[in-house]
N, C-alpha and C positions, 0 to 999 in steps of 0.2 A: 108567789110560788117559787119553791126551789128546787134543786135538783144536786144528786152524787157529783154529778162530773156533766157541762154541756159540750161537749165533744164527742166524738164514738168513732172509735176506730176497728179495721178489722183486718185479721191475720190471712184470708183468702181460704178458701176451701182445702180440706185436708187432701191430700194427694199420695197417691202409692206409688213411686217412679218405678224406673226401669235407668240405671246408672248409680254413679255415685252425687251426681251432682242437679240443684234442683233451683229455678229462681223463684223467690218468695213472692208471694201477693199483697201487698198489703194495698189497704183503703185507708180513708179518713175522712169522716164530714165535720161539721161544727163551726167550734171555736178553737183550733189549735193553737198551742205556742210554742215556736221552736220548733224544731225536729223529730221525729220519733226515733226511737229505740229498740233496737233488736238484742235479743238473749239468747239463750241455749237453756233449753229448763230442763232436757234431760234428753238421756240418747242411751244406747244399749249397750247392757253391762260389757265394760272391757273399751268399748268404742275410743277411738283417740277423737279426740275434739272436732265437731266440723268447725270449717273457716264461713264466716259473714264477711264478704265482700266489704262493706259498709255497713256500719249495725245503724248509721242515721238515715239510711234513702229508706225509701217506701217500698222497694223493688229489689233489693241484693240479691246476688248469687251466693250459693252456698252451697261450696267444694268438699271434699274430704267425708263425705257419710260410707267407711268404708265396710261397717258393720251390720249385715241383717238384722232387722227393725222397727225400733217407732224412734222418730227423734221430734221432739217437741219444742218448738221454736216462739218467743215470745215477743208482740209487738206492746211495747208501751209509750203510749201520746202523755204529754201534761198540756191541761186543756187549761181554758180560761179560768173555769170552774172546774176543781178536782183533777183527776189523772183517770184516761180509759185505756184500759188494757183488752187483748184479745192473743189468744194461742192458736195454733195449729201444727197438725204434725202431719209429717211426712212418713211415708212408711217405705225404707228403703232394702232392696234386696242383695245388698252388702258386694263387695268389690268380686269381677269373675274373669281379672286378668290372666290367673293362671290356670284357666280353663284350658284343657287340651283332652284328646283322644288316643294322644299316645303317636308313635311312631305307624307307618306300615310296617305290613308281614308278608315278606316273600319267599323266607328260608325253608318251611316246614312240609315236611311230605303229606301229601293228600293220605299214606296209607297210615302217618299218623293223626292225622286228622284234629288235631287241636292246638289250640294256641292262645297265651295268655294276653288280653287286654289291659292295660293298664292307663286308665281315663285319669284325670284331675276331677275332681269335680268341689267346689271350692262349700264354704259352708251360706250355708243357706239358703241351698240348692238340692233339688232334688235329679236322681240321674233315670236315664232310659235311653235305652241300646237299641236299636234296629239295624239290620241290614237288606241287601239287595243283589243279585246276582247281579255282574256284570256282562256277561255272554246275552244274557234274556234281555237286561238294559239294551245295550247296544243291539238286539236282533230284532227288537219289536220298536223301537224310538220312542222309548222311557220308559215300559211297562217295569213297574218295581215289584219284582215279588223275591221270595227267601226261599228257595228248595233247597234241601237237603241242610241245612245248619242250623243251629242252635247256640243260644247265648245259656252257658251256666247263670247267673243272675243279672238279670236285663236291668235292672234299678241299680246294680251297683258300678261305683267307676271301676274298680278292679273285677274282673269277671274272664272268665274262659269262653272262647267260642271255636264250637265244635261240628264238624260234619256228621251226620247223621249215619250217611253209609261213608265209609272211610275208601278201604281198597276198592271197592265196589261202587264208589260215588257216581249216583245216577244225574247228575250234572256238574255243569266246567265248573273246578273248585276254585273259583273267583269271585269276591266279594267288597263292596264297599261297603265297610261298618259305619256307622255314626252314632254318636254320642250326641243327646238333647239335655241339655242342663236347663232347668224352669227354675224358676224363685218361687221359693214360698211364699213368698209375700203376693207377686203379682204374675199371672197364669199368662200374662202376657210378655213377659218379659223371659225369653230365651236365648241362649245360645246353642250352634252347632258344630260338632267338628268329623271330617271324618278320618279315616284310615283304609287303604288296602289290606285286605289279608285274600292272598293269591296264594294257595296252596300248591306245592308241585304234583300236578298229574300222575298218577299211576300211570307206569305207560305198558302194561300188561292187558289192551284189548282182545276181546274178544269177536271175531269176525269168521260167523260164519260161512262154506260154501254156500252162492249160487246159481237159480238157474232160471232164464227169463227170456221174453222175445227182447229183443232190442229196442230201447226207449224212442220214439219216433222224434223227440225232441235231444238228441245225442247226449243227454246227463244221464249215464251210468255211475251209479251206485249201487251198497251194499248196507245192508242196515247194520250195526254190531248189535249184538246177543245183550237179552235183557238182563244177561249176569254180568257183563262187560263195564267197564269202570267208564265213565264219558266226560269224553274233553273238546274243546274246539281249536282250531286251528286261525279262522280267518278273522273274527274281528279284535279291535286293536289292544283290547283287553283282558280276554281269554287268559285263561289260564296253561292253553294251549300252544297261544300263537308263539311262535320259532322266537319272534322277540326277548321273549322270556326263558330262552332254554331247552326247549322242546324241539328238535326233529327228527323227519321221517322218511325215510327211503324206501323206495321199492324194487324186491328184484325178480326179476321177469324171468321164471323156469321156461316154459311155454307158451306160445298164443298161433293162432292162423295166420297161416299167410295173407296180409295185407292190414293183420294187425299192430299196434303198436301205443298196446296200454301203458298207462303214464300214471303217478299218483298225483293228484289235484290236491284234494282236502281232508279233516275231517269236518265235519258239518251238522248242525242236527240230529246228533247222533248215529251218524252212518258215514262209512269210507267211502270217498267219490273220486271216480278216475275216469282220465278222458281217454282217447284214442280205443278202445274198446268197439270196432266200427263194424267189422266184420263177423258172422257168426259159424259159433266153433268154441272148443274150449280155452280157456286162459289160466293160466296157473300161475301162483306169485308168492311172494310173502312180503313183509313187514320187516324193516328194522326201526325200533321207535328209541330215539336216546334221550335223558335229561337229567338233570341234579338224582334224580332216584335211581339211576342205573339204566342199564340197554336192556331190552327185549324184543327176542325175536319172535314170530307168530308162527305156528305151525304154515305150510304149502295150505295155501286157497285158490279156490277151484270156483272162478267164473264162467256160467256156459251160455254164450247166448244160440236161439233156440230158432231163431225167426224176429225179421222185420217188423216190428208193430204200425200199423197203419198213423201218418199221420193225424193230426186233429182236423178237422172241418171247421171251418169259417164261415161266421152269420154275418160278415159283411158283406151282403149283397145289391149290388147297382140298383136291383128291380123293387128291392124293400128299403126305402130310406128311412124307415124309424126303428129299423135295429140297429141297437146296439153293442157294443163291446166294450171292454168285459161287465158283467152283473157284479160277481165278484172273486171271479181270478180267471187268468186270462186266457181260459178255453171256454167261458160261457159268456151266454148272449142274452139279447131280449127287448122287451119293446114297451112301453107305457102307452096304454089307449086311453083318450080321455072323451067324458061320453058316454060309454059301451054300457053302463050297465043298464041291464035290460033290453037291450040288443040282442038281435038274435042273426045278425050276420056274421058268415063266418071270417074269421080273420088266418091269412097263411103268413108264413114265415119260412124263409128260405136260407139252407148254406151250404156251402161249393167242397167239393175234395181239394186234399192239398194236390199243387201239380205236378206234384213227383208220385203221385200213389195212382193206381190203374183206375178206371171206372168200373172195373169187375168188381171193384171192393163192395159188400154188403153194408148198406145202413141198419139199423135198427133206432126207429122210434116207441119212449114209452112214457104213457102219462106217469109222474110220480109226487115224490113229497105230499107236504096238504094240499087239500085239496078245497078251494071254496064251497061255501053252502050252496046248495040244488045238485049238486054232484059234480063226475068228473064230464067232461068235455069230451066229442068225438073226433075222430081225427082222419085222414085220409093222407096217404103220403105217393109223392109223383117224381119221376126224373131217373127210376133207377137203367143203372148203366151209361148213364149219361155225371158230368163233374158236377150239374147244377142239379139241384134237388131242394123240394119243397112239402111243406106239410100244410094241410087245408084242414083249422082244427073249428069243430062246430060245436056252439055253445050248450049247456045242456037243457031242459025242457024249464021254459020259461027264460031263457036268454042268459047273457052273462050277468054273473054277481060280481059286485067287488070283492075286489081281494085279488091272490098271487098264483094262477096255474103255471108250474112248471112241469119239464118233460125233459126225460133222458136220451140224450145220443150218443150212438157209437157207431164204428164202422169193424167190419172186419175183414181179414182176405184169406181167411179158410184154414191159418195157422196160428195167427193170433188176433188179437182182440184190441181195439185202438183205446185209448184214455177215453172214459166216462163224461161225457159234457153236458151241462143243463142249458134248457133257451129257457124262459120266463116271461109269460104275457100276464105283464100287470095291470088292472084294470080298476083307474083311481076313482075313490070315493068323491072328485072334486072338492073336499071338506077340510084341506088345511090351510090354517089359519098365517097371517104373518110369522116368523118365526120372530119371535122377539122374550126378553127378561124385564122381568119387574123392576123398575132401580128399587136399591134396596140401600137401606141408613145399616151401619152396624156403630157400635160405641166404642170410642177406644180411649183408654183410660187414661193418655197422656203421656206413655210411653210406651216401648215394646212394638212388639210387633202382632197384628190382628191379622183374622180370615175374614172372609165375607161369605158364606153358604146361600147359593145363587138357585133359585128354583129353572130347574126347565120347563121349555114347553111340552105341553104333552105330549105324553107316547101313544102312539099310534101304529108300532109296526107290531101286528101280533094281536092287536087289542082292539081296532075296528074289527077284525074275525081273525083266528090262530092263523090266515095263510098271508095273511098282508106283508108283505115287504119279505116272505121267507128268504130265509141265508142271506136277504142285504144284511151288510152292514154299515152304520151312519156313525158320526160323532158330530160334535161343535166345536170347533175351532174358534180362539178366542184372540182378538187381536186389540194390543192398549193403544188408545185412541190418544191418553193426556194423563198426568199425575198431576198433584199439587209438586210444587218448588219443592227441591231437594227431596221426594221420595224414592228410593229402590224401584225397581222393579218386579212387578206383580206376577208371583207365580202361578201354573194354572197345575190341573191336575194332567196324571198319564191320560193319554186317548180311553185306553179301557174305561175308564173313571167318569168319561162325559158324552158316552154313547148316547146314539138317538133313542136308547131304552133306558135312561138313567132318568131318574125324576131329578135330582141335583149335583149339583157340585160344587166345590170349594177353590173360591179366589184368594191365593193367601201373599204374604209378604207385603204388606200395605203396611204402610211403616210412617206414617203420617197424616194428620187432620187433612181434610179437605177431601177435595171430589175428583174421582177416578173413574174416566168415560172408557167403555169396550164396544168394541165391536165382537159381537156373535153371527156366524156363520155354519149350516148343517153344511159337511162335505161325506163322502164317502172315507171309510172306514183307510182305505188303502190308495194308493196312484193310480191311474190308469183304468180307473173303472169310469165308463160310460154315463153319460147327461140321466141320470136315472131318477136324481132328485130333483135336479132342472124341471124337470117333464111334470112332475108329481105336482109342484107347488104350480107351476104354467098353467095346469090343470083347473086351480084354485085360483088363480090370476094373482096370487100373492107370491109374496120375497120368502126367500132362504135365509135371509142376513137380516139385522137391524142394528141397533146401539143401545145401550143402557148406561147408567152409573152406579155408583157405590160411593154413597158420600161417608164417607168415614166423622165421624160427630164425635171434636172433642169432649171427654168426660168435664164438667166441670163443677168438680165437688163444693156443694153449697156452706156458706158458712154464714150465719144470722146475725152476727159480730155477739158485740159485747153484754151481759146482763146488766139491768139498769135499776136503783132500788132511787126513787122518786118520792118528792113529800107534796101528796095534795095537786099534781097533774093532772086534765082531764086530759091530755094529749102530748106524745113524745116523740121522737123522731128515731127512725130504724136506719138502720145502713147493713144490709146483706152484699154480699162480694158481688161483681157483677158478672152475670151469666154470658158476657162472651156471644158467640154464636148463637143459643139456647136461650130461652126463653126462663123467665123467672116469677113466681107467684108466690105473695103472700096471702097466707091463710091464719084466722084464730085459732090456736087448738085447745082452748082452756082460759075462761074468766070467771070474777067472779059472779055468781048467781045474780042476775035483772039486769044484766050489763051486755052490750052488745056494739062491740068497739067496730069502727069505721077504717077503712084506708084512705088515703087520699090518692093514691095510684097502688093499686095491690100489685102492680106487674114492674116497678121500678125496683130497684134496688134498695134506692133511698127514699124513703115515705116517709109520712106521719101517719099515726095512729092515734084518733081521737072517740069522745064518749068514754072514756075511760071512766064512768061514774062514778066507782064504790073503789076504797083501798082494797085490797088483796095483790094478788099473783096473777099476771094477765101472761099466756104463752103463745108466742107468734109462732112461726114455721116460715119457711124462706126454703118454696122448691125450684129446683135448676131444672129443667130438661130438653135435653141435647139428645136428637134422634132416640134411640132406645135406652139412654143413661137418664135415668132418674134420679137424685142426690136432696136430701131434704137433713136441714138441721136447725135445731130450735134458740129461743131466745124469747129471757123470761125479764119481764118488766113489773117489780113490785113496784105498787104504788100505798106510800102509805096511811093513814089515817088523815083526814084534813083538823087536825089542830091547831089550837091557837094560844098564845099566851097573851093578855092585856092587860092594861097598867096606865095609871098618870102619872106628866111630869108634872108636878104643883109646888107652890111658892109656900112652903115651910117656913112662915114668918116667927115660929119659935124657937124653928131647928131639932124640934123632937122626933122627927123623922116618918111620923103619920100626919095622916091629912086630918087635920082638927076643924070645925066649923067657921068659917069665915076663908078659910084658904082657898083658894081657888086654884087649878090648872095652869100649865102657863106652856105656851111653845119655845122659850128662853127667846125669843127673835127669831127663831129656827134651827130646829135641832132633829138629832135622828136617831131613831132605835135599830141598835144593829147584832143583827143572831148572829155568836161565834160558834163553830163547833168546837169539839172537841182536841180535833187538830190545829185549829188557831185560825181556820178561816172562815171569811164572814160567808154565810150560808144565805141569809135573807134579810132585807133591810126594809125600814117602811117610816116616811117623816111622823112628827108629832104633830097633832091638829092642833088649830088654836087655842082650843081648851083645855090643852094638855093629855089628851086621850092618843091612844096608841092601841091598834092589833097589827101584831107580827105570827104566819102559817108558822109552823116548824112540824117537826118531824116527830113519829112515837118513839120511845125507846131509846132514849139520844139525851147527852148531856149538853147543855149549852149553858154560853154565855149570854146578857144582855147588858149590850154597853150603851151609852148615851155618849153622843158627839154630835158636835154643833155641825162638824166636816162632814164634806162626803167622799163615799169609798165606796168604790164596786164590788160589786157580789163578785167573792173571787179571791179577794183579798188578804193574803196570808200578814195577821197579825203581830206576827214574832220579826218578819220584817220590815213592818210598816204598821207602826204600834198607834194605835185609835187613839186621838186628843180628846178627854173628859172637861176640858177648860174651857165653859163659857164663857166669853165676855160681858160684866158685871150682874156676874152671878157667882156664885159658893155654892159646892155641895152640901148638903147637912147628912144626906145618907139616905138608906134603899130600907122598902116594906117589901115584903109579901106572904103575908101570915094576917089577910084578908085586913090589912090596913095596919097591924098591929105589931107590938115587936119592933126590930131592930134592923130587920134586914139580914146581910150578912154581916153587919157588925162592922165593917169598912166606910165612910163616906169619897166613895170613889169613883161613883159613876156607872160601876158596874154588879150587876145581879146575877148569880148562878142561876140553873133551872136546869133540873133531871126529868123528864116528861118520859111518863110510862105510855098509857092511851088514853087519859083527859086532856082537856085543855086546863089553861089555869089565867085564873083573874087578880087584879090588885097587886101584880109587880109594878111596883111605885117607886119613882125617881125624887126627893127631894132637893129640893133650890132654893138659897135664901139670896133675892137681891141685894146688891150691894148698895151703900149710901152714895149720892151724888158725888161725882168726882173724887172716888176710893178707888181700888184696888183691890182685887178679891186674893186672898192669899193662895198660893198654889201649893196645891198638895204635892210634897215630896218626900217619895222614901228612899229614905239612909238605911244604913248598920253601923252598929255600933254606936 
């Protein structure tokens, strides 16, 4: 049996980076000789050369791919028998050093409102613009959103970005833009940049007069007018803040005695000033100055009117399961666990501040939703007195689960105190651990991946609309572990991973392996009350657990080399090896009554046998790594099993056919050996004693057939290691194969041509004349001339 080449080598799975530079894979099984060889078979039009580290290791780096593309890299082995070759390409998303977003913008007037971007974005790259206020950033801790501006073209690197309302801009004109550049080639492979664009404030507010009791918490303010252009003063980014150019005077026409208004901020869209204590009118105005010029505000006329009653306090001695705050911090409330279907009533108690009279008026009112069976009745106690209590009774048929709340307020006959909720929440005991699924995502081997993280169920709102009303929850996500040398793992804004959000995205994972979190439900904001504590205690389960997210390198399959075979029932595969990930061979195609075997379908390196009939037999060599699947094929002709046969025989006349009385002869021992067409010996096989010979060979193929007494490995390159025809005491007389007849090639030299289409063929015939006792057989030599 023979074969093309018995060695197999293999280029590694094709790869789509993320860089310029990539290290090769190569394999090899068999029979090597020597070292292999790397090339460059082709790379994208323009490309300057990549550099191969080493074109003779197994494994080189390969620098300089600075062009978006396919670059096609070539492994060639010379085997025992023949040379195996294997390619692969690399798909690279070309060099994105001069990747930039441009400069910051902090010259341009808000009432002009636009300004020119000027991105890189390099080729092979696709661009997209987003931005972010910075006042929102900074006032919520991270919420990203974009009010009021607009990008002229978001995909392009050159583009305008513009306020919506310009002189009239309905938020601080402060922004961080960013520029996303992605590869075409591979969706993982990005970069970021960003820029400020801080526009200057109009500083022509709008503030109208007014007029109010007195905040009982001493923050006076003034809202400004919905035509009023809005800026902020206090955080450090603003486009307000004095940092940057912006300030603000105040000057005091009038106030009461004992007062002594002050300007504090602007804030949330409203002017806030302290010292404003006493009630009486205040009269002032506004100097605001910055790069856009000074403006002054007409006279403002603040009037306070009356004391507003402080807020009331649910922390009381006599109720240890209220708490404070639900969610901000003038309400209260309590988590009952148990109650439903209870029909005892539950009270709740809260004190006046002690600076406010006991003359002050409460008022209690059932409100918001309301659980199923209806609302609750109530009975309130303590009036005229600081402490005070409410004794609320379940409705018919007891408590349901779910969220009763109720409104309080106090008043003292002039004004009306702040609006406060208490909240008896009354838990379904039905929550589960809080815990995530680990989740596998693929990542392609370079770049940077997300992971989209299922939550646990939502539950507030969805056991009944009143469950957890006006809470608000999130998950908090804390990294437990990376793999060696990754980034670190960005989470999304709070809003993004509420206890109402079915998921969320873990991103910036920026390498193979396994990333542990910890997930935690907290409350929405600081300072709010054990409310989830309670809920889960309820349930005798946790708030927190751990998960991972194993990141599973991609690793694109590659089947190696095609193999065209003469007369094998069985061959040997070599597919790259799957790394992490698991690998199977499967058939995808034989020829008909043929049903080839593995000997390990799940190695790399197999054999494949039952190969019965010649044809085209097609393997498959899948990879799969968490949710990257990679399959690629590799076709094995096998061809025809043919034969050619022939005697060597003692030509006692020298007429080069076997004549009656001649017999066979094995010279002493000798051997028939198939040349190809390239000059090497393909398959050999001795002469029996009677001078008979069968040699396999291949269809469609020219060969030689030489006789030598020597032997020589299959493998054998002829042209440098040229076959001896020279028996000892023996002469050629010449070659038949024209079914005994004829001449042969007309040479007496030992060797016989043969073109084989798809027969076999018989009666290539060697002739030999013994020599006489103690002679010398003459040696055939060719000359010229």
């Amino acid at each position: 049996m023979t074969s093309a080449q018995n060695c197999s080598v293999n280029a590694g799975g094709t790869a789509t980076i993320c860089g310029t530079s990539y290290t090769l894979q190569g394999t090899r099984t068999g029979s090597p000789v020597g070292n292999p060889t790397w090339s460059v078979v082709s790379k994208p039009s323009g490309a300057p050369d990549p550099v191969i580290s080493n074109v003779n290791a197994l494994t080189p780096t390969v620098t300089g791919m600075t062009y978006p593309g396919n670059y096609v890299f070539q492994i060639s082995q010379v085997c025992n028998l023949g040379t195996s070759t294997s390619q692969v390409t690399i798909l690279a998303p070309g060099d994105a050093s001069t990747f930039t977003a441009g400069p910051d913008i902090t010259n341009v007037n808000a009432t002009v409102g636009t300004v020119n971007l000027n991105g890189v974005v390099p080729a092979g790259y696709t661009a997209q613009w987003s931005a972010y206020n910075i006042y929102t950033y900074e006032r919520t801790s991270g919420t990203k959103v974009n009010n009021n501006a607009t990008f002229g073209s978001p995909t392009s690197g050159a583009t305008t970005f513009s306020l919506t309302k310009k002189a009239d801009h309905n938020e601080d004109p402060a922004y961080i833009v960013t520029l996303r550049i992605t590869s075409n080639t591979n969706p993982n492979c990005f970069y970021e940049d960003t820029a400020v664009v801080r526009f200057i404030p109009n500083p022509q507010l709008i503030i109208p007069s007014r007029s109010e009791c007195l905040s009982a918490t001493g923050a006076t303010f003034i809202n400004l007018s919905s035509t009023s252009p809005i800026f902020n003063t206090t955080t450090a980014g603003a486009a307000g803040n004095p940092t940057y150019g912006t300030s603000i005077a105040m000057t005091v026409n009038s106030q009461p005695s004992g007062g002594n208004i002050t300007y504090w901020r602007i804030f949330d869209g409203a002017l806030y000033f302290t010292g404003a204590t006493t009630p009486g009118v205040y009269k002032f105005y506004l100097t605001i100055t910055n790069a856009s010029g000074t403006y002054v505000t007409p006279e403002i006329t603040y009037t306070i009117t009356g004391i507003t009653p402080k807020p009331v306090s649910f922390l009381v001695a006599s109720e240890p399961d209220q708490m404070t705050s639900y969610f901000n911090a003038n309400s209260g409330g309590e988590v009952q666990c148990g109650m439903a279907g209870s029909t005892t009533p539950i009270t709740f108690g809260y004190r006046l501040d002690s600076s406010d009279p006991v003359t002050n008026i409460s008022t209690v009112l059932v409100s918001g939703v309301i659980p199923p069976g209806g609302a609750p009745g109530f009975t309130t106690s303590g009036a005229g007195t600081a402490n005070r209590s409410v004794t609320v009774t379940p409705p018919s048929g007891g408590w349901r689960v779910g969220t009763y709340r109720f409104t309080v307020y106090t008043s003292n006959g002039s004004c009306i105190g702040a609006t406060q909720y208490y909240y008896i929440h009354i838990s379904d005991g039905a929550r589960p651990n809080v815990s995530v699924n680990n989740t596998v995502v693929c990542y392609p081997g370079s770049g940077v991946v997300t992971a989209t993280v299922q939550l646990p169920t939502v539950y507030k709102g969805v056991v009944n609309s009143s469950y957890f009303q006006d809470f608000g929850g999130k998950y908090d996500f804390t990294t437990v572990s990376v793999p060696n040398g990754a980034a670190s793992p960005t989470f999304e804004a709070s809003n993004l991973r509420s206890f109402t959000s079915t998921s969320t995205v873990i991103g910036n994972l920026t390498k193979a392996g396994v990333y542990t979190f910890k997930i935690k439900l907290v409350p929405s904001v600081g300072g709010i009350g054990a409310f989830l504590d309670k809920e889960y205690a309820c349930s005798g389960t946790s708030l927190e657990g751990t998960f991972t997210i194993t990141v599973a390198p991609q690793i694109n399959s590659n089947a190696g080399s095609d193999q065209d075979v003469i007369c094998n029932t069985a061959v040997s595969l070599v597919g790259n090896d799957p790394s992490s990930g698991t690998g199977t061979w499967s058939v995808i195609s034989s020829p008909a009554g043929t049903s080839p075997v593995f000997s390990n379908a799940s190695s790399p390196e197999t054999s494949v046998s039952a190969l019965s009939a010649a044809g085209t037999y097609t393997f498959r060599w899948t990879i799969t790594t968490g949710d990257c699947v990679s399959t690629d094929d590799v076709n094995v002709t096998i061809q025809a099993c043919l034969t050619i046969s022939g005697t060597v025989f003692n030509d006692a006349n020298g007429n080069t056919v076997i004549d009656s009385g001649e017999a066979g002869t094995s010279a002493g021992g000798s051997y028939i050996y198939l040349v190809d067409s390239s000059g090497i010996i393909a398959n050999s096989t001795p002469v029996n004693s009677n001078g008979t010979y069968t040699i396999n060979v291949g269809a469609n193929s020219n060969y030689t057939l030489q006789l030598s007494p020597n032997v020589y490995p299959i493998g054998t390159n002829t042209a440098t290691t040229p076959i001896n025809h020279n028996i000892a005491g023996w002469v050629t007389t010449g070659e038949n194969k024209n079914n005994n007849t004829g001449s042969g090639d007309g040479t007496p030299d030992g060797t016989l041509s043969a073109t084989v289409t798809n027969a076999s063929f018989t009666n290539y015939n060697f002739g030999l004349k013994a020599c006489a006792a103690g002679t010398t057989p003459p040696i055939f030599d060719q000359r010229t001339n």
